[in-house]
DSSP file (Angstrom, degrees, kcal/mol; ACC not computed):
  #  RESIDUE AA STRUCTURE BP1 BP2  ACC     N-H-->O    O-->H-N    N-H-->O    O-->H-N    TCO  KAPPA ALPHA  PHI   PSI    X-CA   Y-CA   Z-CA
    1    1 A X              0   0    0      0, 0.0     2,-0.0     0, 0.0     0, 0.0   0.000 360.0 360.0 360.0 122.9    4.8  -11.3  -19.1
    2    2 A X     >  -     0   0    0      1,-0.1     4,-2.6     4,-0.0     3,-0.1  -0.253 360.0-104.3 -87.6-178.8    2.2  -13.3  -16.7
    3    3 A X  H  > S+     0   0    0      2,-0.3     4,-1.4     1,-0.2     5,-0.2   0.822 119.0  71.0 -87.5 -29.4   -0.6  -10.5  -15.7
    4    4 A X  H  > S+     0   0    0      1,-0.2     4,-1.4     2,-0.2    -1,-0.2   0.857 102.3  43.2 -32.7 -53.1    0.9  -10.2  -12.2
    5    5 A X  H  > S+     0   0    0      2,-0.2     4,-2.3     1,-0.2    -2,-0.3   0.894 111.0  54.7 -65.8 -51.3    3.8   -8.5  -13.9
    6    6 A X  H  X S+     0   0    0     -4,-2.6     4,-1.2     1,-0.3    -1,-0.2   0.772 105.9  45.9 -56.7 -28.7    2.0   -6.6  -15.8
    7    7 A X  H  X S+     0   0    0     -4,-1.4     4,-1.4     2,-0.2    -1,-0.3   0.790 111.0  53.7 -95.7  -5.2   -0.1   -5.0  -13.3
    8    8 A X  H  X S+     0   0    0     -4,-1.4     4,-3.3     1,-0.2    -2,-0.2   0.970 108.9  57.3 -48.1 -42.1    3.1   -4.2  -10.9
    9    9 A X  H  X S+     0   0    0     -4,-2.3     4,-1.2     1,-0.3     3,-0.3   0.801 108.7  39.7 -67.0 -43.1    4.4   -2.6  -14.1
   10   10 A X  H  X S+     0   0    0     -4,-1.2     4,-0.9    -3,-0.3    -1,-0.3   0.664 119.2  50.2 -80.6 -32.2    1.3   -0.2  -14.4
   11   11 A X  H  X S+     0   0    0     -4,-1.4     4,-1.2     2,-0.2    -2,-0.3   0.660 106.3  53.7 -78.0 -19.0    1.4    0.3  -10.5
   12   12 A X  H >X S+     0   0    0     -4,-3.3     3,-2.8    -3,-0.3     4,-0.8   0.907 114.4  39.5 -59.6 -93.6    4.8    1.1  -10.6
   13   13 A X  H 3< S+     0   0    0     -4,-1.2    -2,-0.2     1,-0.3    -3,-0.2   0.330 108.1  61.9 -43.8 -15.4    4.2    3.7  -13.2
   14   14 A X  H 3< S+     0   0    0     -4,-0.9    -1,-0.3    -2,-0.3    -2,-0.2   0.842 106.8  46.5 -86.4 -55.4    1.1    4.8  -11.5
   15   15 A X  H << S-     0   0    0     -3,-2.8     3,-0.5    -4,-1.2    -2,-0.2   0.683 109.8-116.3 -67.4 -18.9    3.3    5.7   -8.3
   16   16 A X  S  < S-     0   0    0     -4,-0.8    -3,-0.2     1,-0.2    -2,-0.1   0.930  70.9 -59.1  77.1  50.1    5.8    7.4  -10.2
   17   17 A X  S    S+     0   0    0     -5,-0.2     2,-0.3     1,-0.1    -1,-0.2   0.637 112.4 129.4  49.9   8.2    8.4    4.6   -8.9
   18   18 A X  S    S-     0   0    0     -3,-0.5     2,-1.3    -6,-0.2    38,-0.2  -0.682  81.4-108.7 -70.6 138.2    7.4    5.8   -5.2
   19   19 A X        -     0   0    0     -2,-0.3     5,-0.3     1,-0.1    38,-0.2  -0.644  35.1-146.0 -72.5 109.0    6.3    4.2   -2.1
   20   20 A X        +     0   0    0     -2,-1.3     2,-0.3    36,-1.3    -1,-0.1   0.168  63.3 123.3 -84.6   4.2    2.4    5.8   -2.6
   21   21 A X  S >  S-     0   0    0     35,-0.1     3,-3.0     1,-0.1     2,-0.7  -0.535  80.9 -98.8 -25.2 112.0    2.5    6.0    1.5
   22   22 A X  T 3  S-     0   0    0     -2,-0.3     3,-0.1     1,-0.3    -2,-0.1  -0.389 100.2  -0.9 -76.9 119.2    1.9    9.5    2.5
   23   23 A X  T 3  S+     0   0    0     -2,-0.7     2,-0.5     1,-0.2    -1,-0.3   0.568  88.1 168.3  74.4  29.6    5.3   11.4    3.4
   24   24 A X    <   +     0   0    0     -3,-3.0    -1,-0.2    -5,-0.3    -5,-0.1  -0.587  14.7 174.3 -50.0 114.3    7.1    8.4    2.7
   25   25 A X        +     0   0    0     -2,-0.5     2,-1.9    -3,-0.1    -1,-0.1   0.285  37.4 117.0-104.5  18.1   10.5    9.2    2.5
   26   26 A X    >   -     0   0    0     -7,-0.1     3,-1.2     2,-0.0    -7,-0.1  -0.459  50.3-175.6 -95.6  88.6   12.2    6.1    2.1
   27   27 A X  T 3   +     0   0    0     -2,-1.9     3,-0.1     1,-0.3    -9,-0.1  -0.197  58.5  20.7 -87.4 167.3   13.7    6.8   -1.5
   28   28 A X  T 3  S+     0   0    0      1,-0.2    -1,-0.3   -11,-0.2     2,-0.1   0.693  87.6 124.8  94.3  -8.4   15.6    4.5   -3.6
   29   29 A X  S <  S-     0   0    0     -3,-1.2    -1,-0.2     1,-0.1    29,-0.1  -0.560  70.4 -94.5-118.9 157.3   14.4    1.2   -1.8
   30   30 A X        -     0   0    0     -2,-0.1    29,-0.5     1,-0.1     2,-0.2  -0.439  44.6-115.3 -75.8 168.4   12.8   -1.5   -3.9
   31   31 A X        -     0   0    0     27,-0.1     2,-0.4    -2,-0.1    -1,-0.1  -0.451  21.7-161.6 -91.7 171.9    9.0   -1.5   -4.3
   32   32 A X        -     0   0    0     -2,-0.2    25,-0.8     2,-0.0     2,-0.6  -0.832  17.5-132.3-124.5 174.5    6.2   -4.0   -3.2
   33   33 A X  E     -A   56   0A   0     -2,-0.4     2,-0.3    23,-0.2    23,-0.2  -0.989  26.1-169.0-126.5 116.9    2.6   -4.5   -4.3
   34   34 A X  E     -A   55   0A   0     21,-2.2    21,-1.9    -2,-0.6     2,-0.4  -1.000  19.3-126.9-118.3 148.2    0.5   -4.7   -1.4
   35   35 A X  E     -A   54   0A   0     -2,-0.3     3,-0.4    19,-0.2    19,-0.2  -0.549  12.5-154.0 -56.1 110.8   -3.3   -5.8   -1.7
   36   36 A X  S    S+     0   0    0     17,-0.9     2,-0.4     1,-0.4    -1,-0.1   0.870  90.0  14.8 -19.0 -77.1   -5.6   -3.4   -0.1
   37   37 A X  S    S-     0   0    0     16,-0.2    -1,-0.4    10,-0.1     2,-0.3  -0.994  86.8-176.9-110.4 107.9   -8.1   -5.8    0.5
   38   38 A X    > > -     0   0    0     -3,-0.4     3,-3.2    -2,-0.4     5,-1.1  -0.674  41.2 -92.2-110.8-166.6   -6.8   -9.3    0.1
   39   39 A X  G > 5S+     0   0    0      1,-0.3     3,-4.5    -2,-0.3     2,-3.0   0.956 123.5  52.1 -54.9 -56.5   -8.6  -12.7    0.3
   40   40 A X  G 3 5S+     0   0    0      1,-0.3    -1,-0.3     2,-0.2     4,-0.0   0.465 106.2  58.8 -84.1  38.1   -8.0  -13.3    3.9
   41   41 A X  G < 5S-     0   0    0     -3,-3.2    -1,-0.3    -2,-3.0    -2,-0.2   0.500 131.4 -88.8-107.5 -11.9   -9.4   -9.9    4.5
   42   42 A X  T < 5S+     0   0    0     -3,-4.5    -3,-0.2    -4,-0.4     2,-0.2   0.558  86.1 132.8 112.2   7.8  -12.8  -10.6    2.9
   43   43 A X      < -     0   0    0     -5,-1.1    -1,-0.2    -4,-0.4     2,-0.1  -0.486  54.7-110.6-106.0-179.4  -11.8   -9.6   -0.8
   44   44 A X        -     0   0    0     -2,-0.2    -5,-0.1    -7,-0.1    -1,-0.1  -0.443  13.3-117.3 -90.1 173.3  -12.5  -11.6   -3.5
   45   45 A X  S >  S+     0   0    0      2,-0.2     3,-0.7     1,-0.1    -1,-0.1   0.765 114.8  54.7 -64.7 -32.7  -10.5  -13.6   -5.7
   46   46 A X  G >  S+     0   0    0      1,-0.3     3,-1.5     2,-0.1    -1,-0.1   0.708  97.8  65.5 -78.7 -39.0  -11.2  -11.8   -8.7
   47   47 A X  G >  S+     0   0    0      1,-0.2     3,-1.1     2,-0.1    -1,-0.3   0.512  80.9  86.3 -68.5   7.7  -10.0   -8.4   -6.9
   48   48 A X  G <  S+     0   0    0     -3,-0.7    -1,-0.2     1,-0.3    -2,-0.1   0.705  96.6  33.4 -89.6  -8.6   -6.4  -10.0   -6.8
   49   49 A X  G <  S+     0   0    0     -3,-1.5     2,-0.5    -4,-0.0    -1,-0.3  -0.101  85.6 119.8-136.5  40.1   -5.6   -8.7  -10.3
   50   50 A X    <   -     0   0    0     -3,-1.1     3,-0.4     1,-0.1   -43,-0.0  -0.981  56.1-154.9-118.3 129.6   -7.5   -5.7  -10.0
   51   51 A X  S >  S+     0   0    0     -2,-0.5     3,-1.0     1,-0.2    -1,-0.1   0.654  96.6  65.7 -61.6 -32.6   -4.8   -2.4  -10.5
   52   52 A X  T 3  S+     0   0    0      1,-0.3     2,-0.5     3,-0.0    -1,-0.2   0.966 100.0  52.4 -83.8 -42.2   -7.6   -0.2   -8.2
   53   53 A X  T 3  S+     0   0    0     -3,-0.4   -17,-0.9    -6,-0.1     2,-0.3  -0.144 100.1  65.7 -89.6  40.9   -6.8   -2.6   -5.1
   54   54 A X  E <   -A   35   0A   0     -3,-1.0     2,-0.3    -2,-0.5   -19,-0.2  -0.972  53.0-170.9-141.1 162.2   -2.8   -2.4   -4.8
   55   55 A X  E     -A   34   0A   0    -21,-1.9   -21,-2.2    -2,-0.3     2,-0.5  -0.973  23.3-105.1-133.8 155.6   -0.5    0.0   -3.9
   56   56 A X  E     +A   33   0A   0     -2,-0.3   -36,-1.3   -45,-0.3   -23,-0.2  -0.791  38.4 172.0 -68.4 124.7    3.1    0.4   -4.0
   57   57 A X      > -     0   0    0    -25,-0.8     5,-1.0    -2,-0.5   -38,-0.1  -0.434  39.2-125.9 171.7 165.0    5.2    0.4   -1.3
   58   58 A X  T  >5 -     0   0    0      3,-0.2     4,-5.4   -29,-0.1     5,-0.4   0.518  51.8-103.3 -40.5 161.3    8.5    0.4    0.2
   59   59 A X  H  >5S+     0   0    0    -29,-0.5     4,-3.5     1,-0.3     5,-0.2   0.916 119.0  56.4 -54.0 -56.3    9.1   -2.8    2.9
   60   60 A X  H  >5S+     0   0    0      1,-0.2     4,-2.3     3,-0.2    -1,-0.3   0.913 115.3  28.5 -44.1 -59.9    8.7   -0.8    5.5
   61   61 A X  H  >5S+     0   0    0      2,-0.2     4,-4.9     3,-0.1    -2,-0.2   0.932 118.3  59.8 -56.4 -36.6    5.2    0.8    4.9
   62   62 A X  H  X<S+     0   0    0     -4,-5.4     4,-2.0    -5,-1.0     6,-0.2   0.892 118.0  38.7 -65.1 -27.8    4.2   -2.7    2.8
   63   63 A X  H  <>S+     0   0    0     -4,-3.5     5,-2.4    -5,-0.4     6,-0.3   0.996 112.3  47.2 -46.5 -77.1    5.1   -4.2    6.6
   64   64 A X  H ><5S+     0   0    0     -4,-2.3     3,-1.5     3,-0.2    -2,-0.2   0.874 110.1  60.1 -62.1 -48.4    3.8   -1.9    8.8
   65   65 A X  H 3<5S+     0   0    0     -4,-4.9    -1,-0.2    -5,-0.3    -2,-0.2   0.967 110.7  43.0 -48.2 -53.3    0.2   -2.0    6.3
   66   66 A X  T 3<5S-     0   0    0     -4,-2.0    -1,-0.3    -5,-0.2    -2,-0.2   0.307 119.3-108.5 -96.8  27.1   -0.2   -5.8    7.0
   67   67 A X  T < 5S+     0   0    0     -3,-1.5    -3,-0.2     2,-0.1    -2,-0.1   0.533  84.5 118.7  95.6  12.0    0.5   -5.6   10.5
   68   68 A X      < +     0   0    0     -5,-2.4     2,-0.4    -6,-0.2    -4,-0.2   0.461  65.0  63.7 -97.8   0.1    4.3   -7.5   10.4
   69   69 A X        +     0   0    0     -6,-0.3    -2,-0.1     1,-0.1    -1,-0.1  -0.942  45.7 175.4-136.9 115.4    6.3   -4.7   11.8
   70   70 A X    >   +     0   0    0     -2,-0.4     3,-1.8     2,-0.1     2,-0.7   0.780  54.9 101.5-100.9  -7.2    6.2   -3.1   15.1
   71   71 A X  T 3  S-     0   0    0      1,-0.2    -7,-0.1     2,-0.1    -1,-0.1  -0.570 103.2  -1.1 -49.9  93.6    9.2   -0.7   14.7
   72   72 A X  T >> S+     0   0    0     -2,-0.7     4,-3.8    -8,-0.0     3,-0.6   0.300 102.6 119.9 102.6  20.0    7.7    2.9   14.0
   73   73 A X  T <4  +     0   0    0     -3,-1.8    -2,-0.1     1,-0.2    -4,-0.0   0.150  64.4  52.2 -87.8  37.9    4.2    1.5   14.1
   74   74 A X  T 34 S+     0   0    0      3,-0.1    -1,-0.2    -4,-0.0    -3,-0.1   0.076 120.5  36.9-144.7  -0.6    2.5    3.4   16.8
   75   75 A X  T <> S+     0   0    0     -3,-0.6     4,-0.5     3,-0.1    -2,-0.2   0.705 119.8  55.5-109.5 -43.8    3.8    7.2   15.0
   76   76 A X  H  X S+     0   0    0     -4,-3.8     4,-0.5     2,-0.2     3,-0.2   0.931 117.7  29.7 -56.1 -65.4    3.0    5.1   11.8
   77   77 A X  H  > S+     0   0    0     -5,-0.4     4,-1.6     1,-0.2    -1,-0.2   0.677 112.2  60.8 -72.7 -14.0   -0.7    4.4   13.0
   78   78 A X  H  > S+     0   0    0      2,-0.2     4,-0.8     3,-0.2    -2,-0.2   0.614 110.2  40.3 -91.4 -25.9   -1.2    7.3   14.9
   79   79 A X  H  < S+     0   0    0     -4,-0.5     4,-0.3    -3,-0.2    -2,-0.1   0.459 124.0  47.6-108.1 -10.7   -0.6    9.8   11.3
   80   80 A X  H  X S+     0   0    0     -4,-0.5     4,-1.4     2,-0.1     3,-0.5   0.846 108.0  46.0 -78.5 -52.2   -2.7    7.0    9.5
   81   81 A X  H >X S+     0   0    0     -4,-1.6     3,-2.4     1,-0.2     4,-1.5   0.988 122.2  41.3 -91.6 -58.7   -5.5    6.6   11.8
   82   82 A X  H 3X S+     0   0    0     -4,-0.8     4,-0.8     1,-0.3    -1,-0.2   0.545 106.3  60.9 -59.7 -13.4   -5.7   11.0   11.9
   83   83 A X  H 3> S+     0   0    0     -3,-0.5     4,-1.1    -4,-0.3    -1,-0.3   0.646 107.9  44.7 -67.2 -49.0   -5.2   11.3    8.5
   84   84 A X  H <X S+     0   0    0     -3,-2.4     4,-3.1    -4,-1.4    -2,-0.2   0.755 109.5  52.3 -77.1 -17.8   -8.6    9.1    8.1
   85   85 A X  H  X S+     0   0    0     -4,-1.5     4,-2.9     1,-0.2    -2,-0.2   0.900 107.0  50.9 -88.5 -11.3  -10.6   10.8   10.5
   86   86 A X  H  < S+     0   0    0     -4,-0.8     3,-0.3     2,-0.3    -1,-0.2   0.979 117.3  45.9 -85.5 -55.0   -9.8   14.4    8.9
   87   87 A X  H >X S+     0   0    0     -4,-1.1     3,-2.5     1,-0.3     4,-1.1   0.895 118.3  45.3 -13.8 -68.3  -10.9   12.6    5.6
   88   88 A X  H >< S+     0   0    0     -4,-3.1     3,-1.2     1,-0.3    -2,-0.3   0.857 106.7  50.5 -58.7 -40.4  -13.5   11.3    7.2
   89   89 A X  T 3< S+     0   0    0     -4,-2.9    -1,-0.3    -3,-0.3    -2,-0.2   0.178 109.7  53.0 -95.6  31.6  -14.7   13.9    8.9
   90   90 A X  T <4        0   0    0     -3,-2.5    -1,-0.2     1,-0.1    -2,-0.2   0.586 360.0 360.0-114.4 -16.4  -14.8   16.2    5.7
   91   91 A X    <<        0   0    0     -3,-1.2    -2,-0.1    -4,-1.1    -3,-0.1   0.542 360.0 360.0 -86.7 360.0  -16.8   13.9    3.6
């Protein structure tokens, strides 16, 4: 098992086999590991096998996260973008 696999396998279990998107309801669908921060974002190489910088989830969210999807994206960003500032504005 190369370390790639290993760390989907620990992010999978980590999500509880869920797309880790908040109110994702899209159940049943397979998952994806996207990088938080990846390299052509400014992250490092080193962060690429780091379990703290992925998440799981379904095609749709893993889309909509790196910008590839405009279908629900403006409801999508709009419950994202308030979702940080209430965060934000608590901290």
């Amino acid at each position: 098992m190369t370390e790639l696999q290993k760390m989907r396998e620990i992010a999978l279990e980590r999500a509880n086999n869920r797309c880790e998107w908040a109110d994702c309801n899209n159940y049943n669908q397979r998952l994806e590991m996207a990088h938080l921060v990846d390299i052509g974002m400014g992250g490092s190489k080193t962060r690429k096998y780091d379990i703290d910088n992925v998440a799981m989830l379904c095609k749709l969210h893993h889309d909509l996260y790196d910008g590839r999807s405009i279908s629900l994206a403006k409801k999508e960003y709009r419950a994202l973008l308030k979702s940080y500032l209430g965060y934000a504005r608590n901290q």
